[in-house]
FIVEX-662415 format. One record per residue: x, y, z of N, C-alpha, C in turn. Coordinates in steps of 0.001 Angstrom, whole numbers. Example, Ala and Ser with C-alpha at 12.3 -4.5 7.8 and 13.67 -1.06 7.14 Angstrom:
residues 2
[[13190,-5690,7800],[12300,-4500,7800],[13200,-3300,7800]]
[[12850,-2250,7080],[13670,-1060,7140],[12900,30,7870]]
end
This chain:
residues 104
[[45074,38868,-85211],[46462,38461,-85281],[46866,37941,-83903]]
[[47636,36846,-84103],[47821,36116,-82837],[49016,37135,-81974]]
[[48664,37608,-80747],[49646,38280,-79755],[50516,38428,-79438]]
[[51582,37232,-79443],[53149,36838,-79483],[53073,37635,-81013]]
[[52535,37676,-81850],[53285,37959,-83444],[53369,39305,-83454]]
[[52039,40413,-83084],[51729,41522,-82906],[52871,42083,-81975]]
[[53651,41451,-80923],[53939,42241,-79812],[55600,42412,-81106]]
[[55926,40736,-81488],[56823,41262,-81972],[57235,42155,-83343]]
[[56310,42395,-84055],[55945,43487,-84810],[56189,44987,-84350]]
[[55499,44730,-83139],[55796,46190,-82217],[57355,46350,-81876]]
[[57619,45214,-81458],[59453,45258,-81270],[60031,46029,-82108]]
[[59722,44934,-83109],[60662,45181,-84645],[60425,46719,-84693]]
[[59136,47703,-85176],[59086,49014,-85135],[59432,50106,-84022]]
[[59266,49960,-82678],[59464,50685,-81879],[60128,50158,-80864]]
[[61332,48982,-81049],[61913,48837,-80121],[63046,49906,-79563]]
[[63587,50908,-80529],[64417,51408,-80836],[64221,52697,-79219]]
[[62960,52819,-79334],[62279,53555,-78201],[62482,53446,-77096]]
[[62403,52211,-76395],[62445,51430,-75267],[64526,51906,-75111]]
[[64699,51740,-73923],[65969,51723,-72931],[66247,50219,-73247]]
[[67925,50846,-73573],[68856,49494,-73912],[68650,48304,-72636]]
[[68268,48462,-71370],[67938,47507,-70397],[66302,46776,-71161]]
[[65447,47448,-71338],[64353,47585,-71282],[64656,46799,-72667]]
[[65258,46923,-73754],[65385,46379,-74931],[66357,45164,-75069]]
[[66760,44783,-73998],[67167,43599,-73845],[66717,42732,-72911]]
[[65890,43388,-71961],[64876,42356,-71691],[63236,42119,-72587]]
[[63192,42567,-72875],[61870,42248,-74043],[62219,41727,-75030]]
[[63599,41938,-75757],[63950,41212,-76687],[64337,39991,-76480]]
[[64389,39426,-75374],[64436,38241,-74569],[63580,37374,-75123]]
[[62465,38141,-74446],[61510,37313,-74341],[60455,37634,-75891]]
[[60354,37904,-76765],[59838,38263,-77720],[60011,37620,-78633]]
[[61857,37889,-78798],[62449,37590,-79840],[62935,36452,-79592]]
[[63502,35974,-78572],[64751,34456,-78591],[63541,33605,-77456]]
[[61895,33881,-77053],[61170,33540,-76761],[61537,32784,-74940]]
[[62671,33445,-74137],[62840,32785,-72894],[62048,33300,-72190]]
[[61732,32278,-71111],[61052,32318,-70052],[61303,33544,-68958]]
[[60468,33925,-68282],[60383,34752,-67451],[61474,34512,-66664]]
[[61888,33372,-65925],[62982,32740,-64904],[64019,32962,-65760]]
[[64459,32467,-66903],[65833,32764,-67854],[66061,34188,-67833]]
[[65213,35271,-68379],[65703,36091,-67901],[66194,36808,-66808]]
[[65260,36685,-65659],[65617,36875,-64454],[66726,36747,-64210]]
[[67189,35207,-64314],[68253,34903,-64342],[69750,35744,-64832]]
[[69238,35851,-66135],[70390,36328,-67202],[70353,38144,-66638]]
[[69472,38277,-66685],[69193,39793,-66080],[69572,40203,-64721]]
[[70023,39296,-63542],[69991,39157,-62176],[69218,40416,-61835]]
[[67715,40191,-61981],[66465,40713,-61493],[65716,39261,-61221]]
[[64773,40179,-60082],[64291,39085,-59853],[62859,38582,-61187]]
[[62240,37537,-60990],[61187,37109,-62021],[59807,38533,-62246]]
[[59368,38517,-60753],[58681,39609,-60686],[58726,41083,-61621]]
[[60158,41241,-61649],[60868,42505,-61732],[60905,42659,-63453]]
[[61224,41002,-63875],[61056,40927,-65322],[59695,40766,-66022]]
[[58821,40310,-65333],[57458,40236,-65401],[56773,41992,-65380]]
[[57662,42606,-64113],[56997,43838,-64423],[57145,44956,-65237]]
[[58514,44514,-66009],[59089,45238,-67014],[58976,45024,-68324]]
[[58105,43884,-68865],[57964,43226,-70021],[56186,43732,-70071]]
[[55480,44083,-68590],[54158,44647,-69301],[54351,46245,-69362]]
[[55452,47151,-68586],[55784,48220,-68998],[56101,48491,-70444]]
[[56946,47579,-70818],[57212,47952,-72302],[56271,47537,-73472]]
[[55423,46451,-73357],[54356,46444,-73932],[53282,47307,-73660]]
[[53142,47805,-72831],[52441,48731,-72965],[52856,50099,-73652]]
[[53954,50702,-73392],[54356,51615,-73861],[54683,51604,-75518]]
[[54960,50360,-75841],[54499,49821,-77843],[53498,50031,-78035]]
[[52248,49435,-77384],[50997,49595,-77816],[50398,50867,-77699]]
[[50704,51845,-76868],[50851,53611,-76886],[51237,53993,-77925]]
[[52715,53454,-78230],[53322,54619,-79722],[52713,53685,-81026]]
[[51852,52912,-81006],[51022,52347,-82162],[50067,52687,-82600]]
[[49708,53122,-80887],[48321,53656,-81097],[47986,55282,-81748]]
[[49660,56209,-81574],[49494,57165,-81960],[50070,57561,-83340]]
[[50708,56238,-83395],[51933,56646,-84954],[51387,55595,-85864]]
[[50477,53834,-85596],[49939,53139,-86583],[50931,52931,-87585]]
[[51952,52537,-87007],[52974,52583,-88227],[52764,50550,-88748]]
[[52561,50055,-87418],[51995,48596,-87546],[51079,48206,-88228]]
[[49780,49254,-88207],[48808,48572,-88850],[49205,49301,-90415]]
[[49578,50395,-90443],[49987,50790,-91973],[50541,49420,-92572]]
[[52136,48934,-92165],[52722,48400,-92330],[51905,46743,-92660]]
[[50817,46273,-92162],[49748,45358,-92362],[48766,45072,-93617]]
[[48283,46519,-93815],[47581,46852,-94551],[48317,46868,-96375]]
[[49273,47182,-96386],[50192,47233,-97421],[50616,46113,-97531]]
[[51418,45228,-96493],[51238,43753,-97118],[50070,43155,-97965]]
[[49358,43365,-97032],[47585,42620,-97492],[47491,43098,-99074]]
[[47930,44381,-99359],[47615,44862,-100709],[48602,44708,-101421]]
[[49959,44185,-101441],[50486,43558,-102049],[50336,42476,-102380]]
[[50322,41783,-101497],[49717,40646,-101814],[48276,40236,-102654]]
[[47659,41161,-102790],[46569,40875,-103509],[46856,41508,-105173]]
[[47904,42479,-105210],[48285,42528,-106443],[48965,41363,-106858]]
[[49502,40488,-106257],[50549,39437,-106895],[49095,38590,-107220]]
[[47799,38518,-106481],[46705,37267,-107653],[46299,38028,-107792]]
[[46223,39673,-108371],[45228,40195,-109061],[45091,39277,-110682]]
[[43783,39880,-111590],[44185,39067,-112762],[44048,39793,-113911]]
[[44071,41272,-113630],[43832,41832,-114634],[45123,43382,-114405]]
[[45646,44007,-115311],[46381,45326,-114974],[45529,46242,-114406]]
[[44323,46787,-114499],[43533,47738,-114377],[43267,47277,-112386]]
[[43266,46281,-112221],[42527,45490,-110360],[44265,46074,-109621]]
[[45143,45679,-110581],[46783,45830,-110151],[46694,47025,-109540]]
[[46545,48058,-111094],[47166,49105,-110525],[46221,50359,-109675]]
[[44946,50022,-109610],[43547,50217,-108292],[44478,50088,-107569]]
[[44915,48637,-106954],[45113,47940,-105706],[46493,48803,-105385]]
[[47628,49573,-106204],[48573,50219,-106153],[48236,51820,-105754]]
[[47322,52069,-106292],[46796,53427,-105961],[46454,53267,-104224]]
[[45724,52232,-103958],[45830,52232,-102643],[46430,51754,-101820]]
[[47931,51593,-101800],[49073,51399,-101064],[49553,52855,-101540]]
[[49582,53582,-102778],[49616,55117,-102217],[49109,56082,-101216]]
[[47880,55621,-101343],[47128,56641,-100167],[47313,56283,-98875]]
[[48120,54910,-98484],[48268,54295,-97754],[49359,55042,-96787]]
[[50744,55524,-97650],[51539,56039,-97532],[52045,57330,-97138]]
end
């Protein structure tokens, strides 16, 4: 999965985690995709400062992912939905449903 998509995945689930500073500068740059300098800017920090706070908080997503997997759950259950919508038979359906239970 391409990296920009993953990080904001991580947002979306554990941004809630991160410090309202900390969650408005990552959501910066994640979500409304500005540059390191825009925020700085908008943030009156310097670039550095936003640079060093955007790999703090990615890192600290990729920590509570690594221990809660609520991302890759959340992945995995698409994928198997989606494969019930071209399953072609009821019996492949409701397999493929049993395992978005165990999923859960």
């Amino acid at each position: 999965m391409e990296d920009f998509v993953r990080q904001s995945l991580l947002f979306d689930f554990y941004g809630d985690l991160l410090t309202e500073h900390q969650k408005l500068v990552y959501g910066s740059f994640v979500q409304e995709n500005l540059s390191l300098s825009e925020i700085a800017q908008d943030s009156h920090i310097s670039r550095q400062g936003v640079h060093d706070l955007i790999r703090r908080c990615r890192n600290s997503l990729e920590e509570y992912e690594s221990k809660l997997h609520l991302v890759d759950r959340f992945l995995k259950i698409r994928e198997k939905v989606s494969a019930i919508s071209q399953s072609q038979s009821l019996e492949e359906a409701k397999n493929i449903s049993e395992e978005i239970m165990e999923l859960l």
